[in-house]
C-alpha positions as CSV (number, residue, x, y, z in Angstrom):
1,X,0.0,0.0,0.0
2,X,1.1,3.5,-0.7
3,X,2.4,5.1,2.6
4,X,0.5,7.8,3.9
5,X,2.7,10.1,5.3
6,X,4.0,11.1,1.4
7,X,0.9,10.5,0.1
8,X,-0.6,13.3,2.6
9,X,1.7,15.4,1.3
10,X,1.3,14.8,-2.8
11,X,-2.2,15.3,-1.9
12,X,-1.8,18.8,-0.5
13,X,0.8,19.7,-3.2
14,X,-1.6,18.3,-6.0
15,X,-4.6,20.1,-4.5
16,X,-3.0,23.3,-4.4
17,X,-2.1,23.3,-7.9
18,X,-5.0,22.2,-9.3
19,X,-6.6,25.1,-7.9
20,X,-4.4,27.3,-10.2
21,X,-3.5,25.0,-12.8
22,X,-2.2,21.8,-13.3
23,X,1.3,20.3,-13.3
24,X,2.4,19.3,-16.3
25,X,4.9,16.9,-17.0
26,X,5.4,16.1,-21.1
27,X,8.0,13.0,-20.6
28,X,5.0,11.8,-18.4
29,X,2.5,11.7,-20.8
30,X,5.3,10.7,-23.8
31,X,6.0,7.4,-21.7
32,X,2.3,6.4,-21.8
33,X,1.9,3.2,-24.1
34,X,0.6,3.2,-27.2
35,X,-2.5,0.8,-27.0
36,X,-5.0,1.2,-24.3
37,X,-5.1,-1.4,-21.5
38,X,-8.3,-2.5,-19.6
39,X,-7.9,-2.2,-15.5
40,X,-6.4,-5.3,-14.2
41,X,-9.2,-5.2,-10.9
42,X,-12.7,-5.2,-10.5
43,X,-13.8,-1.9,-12.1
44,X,-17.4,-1.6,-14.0
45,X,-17.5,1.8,-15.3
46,X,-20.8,2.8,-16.5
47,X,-23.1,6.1,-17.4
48,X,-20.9,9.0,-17.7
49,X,-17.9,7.2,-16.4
50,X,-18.3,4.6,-19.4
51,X,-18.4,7.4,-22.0
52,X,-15.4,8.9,-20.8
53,X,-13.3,5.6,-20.8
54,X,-14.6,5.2,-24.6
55,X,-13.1,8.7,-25.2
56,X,-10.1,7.6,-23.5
57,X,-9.6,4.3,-25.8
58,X,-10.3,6.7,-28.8
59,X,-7.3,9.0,-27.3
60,X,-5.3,6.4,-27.9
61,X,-5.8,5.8,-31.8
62,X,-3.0,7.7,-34.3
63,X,-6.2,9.3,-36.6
64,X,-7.8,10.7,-33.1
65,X,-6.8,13.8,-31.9
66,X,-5.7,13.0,-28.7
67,X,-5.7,16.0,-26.8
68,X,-9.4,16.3,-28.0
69,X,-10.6,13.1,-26.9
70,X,-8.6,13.5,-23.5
71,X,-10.2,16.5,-22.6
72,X,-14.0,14.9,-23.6
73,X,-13.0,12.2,-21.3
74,X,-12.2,14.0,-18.4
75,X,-14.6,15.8,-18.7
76,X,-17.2,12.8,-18.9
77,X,-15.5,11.3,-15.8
78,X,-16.1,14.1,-13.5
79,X,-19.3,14.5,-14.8
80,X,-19.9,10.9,-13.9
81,X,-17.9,11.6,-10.5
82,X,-20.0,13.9,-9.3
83,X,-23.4,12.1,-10.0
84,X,-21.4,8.9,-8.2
85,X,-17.7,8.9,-6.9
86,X,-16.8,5.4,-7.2
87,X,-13.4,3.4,-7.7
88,X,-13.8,3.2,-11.3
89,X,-14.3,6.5,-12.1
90,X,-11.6,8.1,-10.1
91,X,-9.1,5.2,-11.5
92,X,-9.9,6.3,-14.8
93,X,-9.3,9.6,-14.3
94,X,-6.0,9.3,-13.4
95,X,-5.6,7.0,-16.3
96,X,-6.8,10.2,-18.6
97,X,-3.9,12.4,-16.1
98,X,-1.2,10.3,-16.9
99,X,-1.9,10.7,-21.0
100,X,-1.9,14.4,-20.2
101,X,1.0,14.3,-18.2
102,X,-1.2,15.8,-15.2
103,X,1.4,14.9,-12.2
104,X,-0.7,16.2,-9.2
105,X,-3.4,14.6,-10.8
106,X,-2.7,11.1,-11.1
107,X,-1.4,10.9,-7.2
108,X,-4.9,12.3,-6.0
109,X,-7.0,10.3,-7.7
110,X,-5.4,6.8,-7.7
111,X,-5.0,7.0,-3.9
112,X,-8.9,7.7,-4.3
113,X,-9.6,4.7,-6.5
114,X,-7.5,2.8,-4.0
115,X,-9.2,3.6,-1.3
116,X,-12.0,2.7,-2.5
117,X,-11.3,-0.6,-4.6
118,X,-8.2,-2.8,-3.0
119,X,-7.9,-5.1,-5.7
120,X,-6.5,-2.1,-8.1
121,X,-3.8,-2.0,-5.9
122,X,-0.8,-4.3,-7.8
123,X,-2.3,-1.9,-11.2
124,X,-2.3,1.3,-9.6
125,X,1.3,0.2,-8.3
126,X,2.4,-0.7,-11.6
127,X,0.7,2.5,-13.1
128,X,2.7,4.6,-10.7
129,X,6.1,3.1,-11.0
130,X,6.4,2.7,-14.4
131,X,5.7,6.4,-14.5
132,X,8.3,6.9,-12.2
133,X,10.9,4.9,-13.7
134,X,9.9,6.6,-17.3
135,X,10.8,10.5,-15.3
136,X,13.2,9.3,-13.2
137,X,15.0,7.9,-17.0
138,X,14.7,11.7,-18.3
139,X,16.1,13.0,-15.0
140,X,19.1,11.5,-15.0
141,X,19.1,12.2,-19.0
142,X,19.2,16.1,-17.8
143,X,21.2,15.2,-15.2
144,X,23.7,14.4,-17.4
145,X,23.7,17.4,-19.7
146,X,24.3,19.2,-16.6
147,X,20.6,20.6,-16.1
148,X,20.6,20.1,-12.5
149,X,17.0,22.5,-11.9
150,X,15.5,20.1,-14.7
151,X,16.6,17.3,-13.1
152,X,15.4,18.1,-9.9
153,X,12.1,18.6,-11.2
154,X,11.9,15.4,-13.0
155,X,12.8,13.3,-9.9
156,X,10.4,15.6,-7.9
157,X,7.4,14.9,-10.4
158,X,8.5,11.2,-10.2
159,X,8.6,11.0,-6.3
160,X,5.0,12.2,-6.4
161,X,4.4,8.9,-8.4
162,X,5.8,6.4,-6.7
163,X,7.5,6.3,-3.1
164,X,8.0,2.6,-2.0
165,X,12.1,3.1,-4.0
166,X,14.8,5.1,-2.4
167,X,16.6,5.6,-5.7
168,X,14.7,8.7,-6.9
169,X,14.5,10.9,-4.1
170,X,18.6,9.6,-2.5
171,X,19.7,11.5,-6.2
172,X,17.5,14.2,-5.4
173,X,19.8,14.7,-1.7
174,X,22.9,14.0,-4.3
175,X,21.7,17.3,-6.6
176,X,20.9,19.4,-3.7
177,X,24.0,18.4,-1.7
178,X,26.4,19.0,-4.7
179,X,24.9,22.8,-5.3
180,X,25.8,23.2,-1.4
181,X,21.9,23.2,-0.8
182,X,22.1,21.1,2.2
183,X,18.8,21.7,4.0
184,X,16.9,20.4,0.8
185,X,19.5,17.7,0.5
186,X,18.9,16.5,4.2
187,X,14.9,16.3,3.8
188,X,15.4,13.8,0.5
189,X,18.5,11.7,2.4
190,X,15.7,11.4,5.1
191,X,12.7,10.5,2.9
192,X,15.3,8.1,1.0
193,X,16.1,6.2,4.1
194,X,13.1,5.5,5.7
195,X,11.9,4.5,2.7
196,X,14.7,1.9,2.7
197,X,14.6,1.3,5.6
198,X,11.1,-0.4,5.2
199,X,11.1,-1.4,2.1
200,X,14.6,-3.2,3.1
201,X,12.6,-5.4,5.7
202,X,11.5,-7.6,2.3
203,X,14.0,-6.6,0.3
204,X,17.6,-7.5,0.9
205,X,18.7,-5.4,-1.9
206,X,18.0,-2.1,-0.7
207,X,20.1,-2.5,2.6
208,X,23.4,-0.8,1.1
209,X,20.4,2.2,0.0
210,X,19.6,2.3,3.5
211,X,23.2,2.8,4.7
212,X,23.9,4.7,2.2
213,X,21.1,7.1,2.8
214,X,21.6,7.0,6.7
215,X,25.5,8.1,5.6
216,X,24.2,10.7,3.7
217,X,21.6,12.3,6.3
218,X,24.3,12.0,8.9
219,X,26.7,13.9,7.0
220,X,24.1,16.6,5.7
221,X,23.5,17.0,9.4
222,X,27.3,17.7,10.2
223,X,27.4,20.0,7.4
224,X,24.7,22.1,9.2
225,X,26.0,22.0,12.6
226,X,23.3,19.9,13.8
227,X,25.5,17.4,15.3
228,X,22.5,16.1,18.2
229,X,20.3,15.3,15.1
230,X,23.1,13.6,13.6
231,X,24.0,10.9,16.0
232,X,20.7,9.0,16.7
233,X,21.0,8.8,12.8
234,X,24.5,7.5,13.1
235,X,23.8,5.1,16.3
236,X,21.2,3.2,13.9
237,X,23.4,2.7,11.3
238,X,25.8,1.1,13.7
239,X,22.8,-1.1,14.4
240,X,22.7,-1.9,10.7
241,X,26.6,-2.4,10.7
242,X,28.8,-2.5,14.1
243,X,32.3,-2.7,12.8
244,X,32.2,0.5,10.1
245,X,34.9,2.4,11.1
246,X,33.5,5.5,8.7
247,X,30.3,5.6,10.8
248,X,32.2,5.1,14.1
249,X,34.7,7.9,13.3
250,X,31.7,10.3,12.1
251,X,29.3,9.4,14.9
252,X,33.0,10.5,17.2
253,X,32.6,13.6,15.7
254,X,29.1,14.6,16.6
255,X,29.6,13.5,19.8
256,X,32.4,16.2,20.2
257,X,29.9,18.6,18.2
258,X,27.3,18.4,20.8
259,X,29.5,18.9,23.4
260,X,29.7,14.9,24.5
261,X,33.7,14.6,24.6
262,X,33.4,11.9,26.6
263,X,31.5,10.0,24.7
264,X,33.5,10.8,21.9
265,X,36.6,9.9,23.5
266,X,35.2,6.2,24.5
267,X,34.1,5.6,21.3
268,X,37.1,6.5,19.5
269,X,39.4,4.6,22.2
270,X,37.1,1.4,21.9
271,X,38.1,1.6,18.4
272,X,42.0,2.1,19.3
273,X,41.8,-0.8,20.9
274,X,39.9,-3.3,18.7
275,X,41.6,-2.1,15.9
276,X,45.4,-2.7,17.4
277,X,44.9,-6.2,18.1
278,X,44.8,-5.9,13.8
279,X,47.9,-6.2,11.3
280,X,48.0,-3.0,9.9
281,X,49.3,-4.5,6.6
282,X,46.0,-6.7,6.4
283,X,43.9,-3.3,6.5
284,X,43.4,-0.8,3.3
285,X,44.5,2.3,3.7
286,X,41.1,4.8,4.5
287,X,41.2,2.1,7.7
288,X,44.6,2.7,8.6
289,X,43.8,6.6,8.1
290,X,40.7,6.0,10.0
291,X,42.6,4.0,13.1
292,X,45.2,7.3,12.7
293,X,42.7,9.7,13.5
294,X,40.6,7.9,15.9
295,X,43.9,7.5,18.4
296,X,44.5,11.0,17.4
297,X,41.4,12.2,18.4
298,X,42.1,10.0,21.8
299,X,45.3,11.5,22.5
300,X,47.2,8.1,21.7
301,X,49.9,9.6,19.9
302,X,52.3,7.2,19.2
303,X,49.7,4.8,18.0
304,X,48.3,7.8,15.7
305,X,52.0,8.1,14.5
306,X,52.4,4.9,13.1
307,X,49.0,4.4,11.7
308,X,49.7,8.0,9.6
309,X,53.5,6.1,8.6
310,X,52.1,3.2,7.6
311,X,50.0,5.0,5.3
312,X,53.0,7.4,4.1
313,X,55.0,4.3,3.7
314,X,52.5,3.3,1.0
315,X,52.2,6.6,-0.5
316,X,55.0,9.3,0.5
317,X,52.6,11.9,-1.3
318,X,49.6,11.1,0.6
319,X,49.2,15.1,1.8
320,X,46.6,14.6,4.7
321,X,48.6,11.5,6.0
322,X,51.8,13.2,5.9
323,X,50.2,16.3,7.3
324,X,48.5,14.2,10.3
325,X,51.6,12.2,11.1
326,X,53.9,15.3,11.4
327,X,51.1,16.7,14.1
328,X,51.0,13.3,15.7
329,X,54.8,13.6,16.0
330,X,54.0,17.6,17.5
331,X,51.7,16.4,20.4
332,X,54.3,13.2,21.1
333,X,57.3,15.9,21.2
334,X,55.0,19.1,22.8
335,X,53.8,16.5,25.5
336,X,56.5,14.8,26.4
337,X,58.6,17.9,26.7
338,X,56.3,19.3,29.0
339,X,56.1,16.1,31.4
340,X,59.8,16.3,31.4
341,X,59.9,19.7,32.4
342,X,57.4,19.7,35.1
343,X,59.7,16.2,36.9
344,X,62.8,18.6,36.9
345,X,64.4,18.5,40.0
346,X,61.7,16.3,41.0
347,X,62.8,13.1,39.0
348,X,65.3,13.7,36.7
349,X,66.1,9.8,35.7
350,X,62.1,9.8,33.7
351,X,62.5,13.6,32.9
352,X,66.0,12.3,31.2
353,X,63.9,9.9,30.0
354,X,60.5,12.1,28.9
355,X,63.2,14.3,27.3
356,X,64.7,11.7,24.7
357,X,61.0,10.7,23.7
358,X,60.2,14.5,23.3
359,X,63.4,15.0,21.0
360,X,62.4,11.6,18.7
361,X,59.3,13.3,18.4
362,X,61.0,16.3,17.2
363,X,63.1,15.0,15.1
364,X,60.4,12.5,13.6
365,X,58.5,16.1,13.1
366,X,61.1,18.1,10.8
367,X,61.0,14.4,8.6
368,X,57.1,14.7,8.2
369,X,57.4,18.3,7.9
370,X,59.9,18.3,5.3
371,X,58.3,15.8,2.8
372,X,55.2,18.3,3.7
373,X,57.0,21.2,2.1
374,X,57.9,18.7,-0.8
375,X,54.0,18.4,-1.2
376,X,53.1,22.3,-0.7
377,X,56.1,24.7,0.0
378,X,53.4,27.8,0.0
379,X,51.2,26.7,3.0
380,X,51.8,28.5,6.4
381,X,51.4,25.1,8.4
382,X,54.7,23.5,7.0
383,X,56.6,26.2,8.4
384,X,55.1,26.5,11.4
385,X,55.5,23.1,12.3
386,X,58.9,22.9,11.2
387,X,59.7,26.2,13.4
388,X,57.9,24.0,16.4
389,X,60.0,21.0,15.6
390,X,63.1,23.3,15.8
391,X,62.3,25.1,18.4
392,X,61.9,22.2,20.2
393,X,65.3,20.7,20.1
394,X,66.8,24.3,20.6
395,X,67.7,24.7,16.9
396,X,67.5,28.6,17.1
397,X,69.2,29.1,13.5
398,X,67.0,26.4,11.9
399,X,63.9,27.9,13.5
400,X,65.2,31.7,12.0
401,X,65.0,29.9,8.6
402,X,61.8,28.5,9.1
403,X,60.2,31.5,10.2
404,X,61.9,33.5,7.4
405,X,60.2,31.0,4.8
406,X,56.5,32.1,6.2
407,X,57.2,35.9,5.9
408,X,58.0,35.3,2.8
409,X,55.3,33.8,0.9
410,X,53.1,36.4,-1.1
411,X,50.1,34.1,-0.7
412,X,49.3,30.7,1.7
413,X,47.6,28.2,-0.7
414,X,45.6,25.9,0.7
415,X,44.0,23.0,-0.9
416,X,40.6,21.8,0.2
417,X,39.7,19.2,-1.8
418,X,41.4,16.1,-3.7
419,X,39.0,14.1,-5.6
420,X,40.9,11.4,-7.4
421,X,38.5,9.1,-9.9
422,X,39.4,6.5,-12.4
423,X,40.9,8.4,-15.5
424,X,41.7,11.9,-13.8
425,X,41.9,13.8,-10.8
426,X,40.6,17.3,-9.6
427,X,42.3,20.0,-6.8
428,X,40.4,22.4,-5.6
429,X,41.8,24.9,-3.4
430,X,42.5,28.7,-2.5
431,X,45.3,31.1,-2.5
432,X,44.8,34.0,0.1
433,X,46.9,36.5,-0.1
434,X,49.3,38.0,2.2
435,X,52.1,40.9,2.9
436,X,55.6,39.1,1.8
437,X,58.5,40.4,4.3
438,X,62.0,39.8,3.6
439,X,64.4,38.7,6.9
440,X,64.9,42.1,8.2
441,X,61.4,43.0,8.0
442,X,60.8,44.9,4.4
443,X,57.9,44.6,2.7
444,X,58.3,43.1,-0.7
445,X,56.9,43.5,-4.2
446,X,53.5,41.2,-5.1
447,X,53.8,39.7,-8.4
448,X,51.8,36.8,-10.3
449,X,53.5,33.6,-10.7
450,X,52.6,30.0,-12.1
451,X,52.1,26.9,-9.9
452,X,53.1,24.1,-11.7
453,X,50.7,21.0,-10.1
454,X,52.1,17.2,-10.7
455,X,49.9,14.9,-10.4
456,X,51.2,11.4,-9.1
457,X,51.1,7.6,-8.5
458,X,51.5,5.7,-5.4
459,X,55.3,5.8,-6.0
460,X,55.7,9.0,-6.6
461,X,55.5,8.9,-10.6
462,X,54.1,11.8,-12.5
463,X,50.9,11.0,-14.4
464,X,50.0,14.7,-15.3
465,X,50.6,18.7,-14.9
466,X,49.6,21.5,-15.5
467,X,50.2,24.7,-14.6
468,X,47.9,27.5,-13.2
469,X,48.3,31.5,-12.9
470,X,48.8,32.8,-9.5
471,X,47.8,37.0,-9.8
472,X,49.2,39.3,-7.0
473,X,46.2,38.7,-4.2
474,X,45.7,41.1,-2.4
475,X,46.1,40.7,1.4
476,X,43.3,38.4,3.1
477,X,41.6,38.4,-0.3
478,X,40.9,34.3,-1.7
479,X,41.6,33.6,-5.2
480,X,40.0,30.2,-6.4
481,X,42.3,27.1,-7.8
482,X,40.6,24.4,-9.6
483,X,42.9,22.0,-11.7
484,X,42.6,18.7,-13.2
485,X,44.9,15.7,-14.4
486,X,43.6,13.2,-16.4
487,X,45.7,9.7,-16.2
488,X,45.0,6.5,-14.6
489,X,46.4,5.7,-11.0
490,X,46.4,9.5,-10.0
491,X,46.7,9.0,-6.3
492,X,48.1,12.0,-4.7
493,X,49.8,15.6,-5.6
494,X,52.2,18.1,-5.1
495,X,53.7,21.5,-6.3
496,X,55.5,24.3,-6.6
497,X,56.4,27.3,-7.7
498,X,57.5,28.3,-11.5
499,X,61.0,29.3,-11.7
């Protein structure tokens, strides 16, 4: 049966526009077949009703004119409605909407004829979907071509159809979500789910929907700040699946969003502790990064520090594991130091000993934060941490050098997105600018430059470049950098400056 709680809501949606004028779909009424079809349940029109269902099997002959004979037969029907509303009449009505594409139409009146005649139910099913499937085909068709309104509309008309399929309204949250429309896109991830969710209960099929869907609401949620909506969402979908460490590490998050750190630190050193008893060289890497940041986020740094190596082990250009191993090497030198500091005098064998851990960290630290700068020598955050690391073992001339590499830079460039895909790759990321000081202090001259971007394999090994125009930004001002390889294998990236 069609469930209720979207059906009330097509209803009020149809009535409203049929008060103005209908809602007109032309792929709807183009999918319509070509011969007319008899119900398939116990319908007997007659009178009125019968008249118009023989101007609707004339509708459907090539030397009629169709819109003609439409119109005469809806126009019979509700005559014959309103002298006797019965099953018959209000399923062939919507049998007449459907050939004029009437969208609003066809979703009050079959839940009418249904209501009133159960056996139309498997036909008034079948009606409905292959409808939907027929808009839902010429949505992803404009999808395609890059009409994202058009599309939207398409799935929308087809959601009115038919909702007992996820698939419609889960691209609907997909569109909505990719134009950064993330209200909208949270409603549809929502609808798509719970309509999973149930239709999942006979359906083993649709279970990777209704993850996929809960994923999707979760993360719509984060995106809004609404981190205490998020993690019921989150908590059922460990339900569903216990051991995903995606869902554990995200439903970590919210916890911290809405103020639960301890929550958030149980969960993420329950997974710390499962997932150490596990051969790190048995796990892929996104579970390795995910172990990383969950004994991160626990304040188990050295376990942190070799999840993050393992992963540069397997691929030295892997920015956001070499970026998260040279701060888990920070917090294992910045905390140890301190320790050893405060047992001074008090202890001096372990602050000895504190000391030594607090200079491997260090030292561990100008390694990550050099291949960093090999990855992006115009980001603030390599120098800073390199000046940290220095500063740290007392390297006063080293952290000068440092420090005069950040004044320098006419712009910080940070990149906020790496979406790697089969056959090519896209970075996406911004250049802000800033006020370029030479050692002593002078301000120096802003001028343009190209960034030459290489994109690379696991090993290191270009696949593609290309090189993008840097103007002189003015200070705190953004300027936008998109650029894409194409090449197979693209796993990571790097750049630098044009000489």
């Amino acid at each position: 049966m069609k469930r209720l709680w979207i059906g009330v809501l097509a209803l009020a949606a149809a009535g409203t526009a049929r008060a103005q004028e209908p809602i007109i779909n032309a792929k709807l009424a183009e999918s319509q077949p070509e011969k007319f079809q008899v119900a398939f349940c116990n319908l007997k029109p007659d009178g009125k009703v019968k008249k118009g269902v023989d101007a609707l099997k004339k509708a459907h002959e090539p030397k009629e004119d169709r819109a003609e004979k439409l119109a005469e037969a809806k126009t019979q029907i509700l005559e014959g409605l309103a002298e006797k509303p019965d099953a018959a009449g209000w399923y062939y009505l919507g049998r007449v909407y459907l050939m004029q594409g009437d969208v609003g139409g066809v979703d009050s009146v079959f839940d009418k004829a249904l209501a009133l005649e159960e056996s139309c139910e498997i036909d008034i099913n079948q009606q409905r979907q292959n409808s939907w499937a027929a808009l839902a085909n010429a949505g992803l068709e404009l999808q395609r071509g890059g009409d994202v309104e058009g599309a939207i509309t398409m799935f929308r008309d087809a959601s009115r159809l038919f909702d007992q399929l996820p698939h419609v309204v889960a691209n609907m949250g997909v569109l909505f979500a990719n134009s950064s429309r993330d209200d909208s896109a949270a409603v549809y991830f929502k609808q798509a789910m719970d309509i999973a969710t149930m239709a999942a209960e006979s359906d083993s099929s649709l279970i990777s929907d209704r993850n996929n869907n809960a994923l999707n609401l979760a993360l719509m949620y984060q995106r809004l700040g609404k981190h205490a909506e998020a993690i019921p969402v989150l908590q059922q979908y460990l339900v569903w699946d216990p051991t995903n460490l995606d869902a554990r590490k995200a439903l970590a998050q919210s916890f911290r969003g809405a103020g639960m750190a301890d929550s958030a630190d149980a969960l993420d050193n329950a997974m710390v502790q499962e997932l150490a008893k596990q051969d790190l060289d048995s796990l892929d890497t996104s579970d390795i990064m995910n172990i990383g940041v969950a004994a991160f986020n626990g304040k188990q740094y050295p376990q942190a520090a070799e999840a993050f190596a393992k992963v540069v082990s397997r691929n030295p250009f892997n920015r956001d594991a070499v970026y998260n191993l040279a701060n888990a090497y920070l917090a294992i030198g910045t905390d140890n130091k301190a320790l050893a500091d405060s047992l001074e005098g008090k202890d001096d064998a372990k602050a000895a000993q504190l000391k030594k851990a607090a200079d491997a960290g260090f030292t561990k630290l100008i390694e990550a934060g050099t291949q960093l700068e090999k990855i992006e020598p115009m980001n603030e955050d390599v120098y800073r941490l390199l000046g940290q690391a220095h500063r740290g073992l007392g390297q006063t001339e080293e952290v000068l050098k440092a420090a005069e590499k950040l004044v320098g830079l006419p712009v910080n460039i940070e990149m906020q997105s790496f979406q790697p895909g089969r056959n090519s790759a896209k970075l996406i990321g911004t250049a802000t600018g800033r006020t370029p000081m030479d050692a002593s202090g002078t301000e120096l001259e802003k001028k343009p430059f190209g960034l030459v971007v290489e994109f690379v394999d696991a090993s290191g090994q270009i696949i593609d470049m290309k090189e993008v125009q840097i103007p002189a930004v003015e200070t705190g001002a953004p300027h936008e950098i998109t650029i894409e390889g194409k090449g197979a294998n693209i796993t990571a990236w790097r750049y630098h400056k044009k000489s």
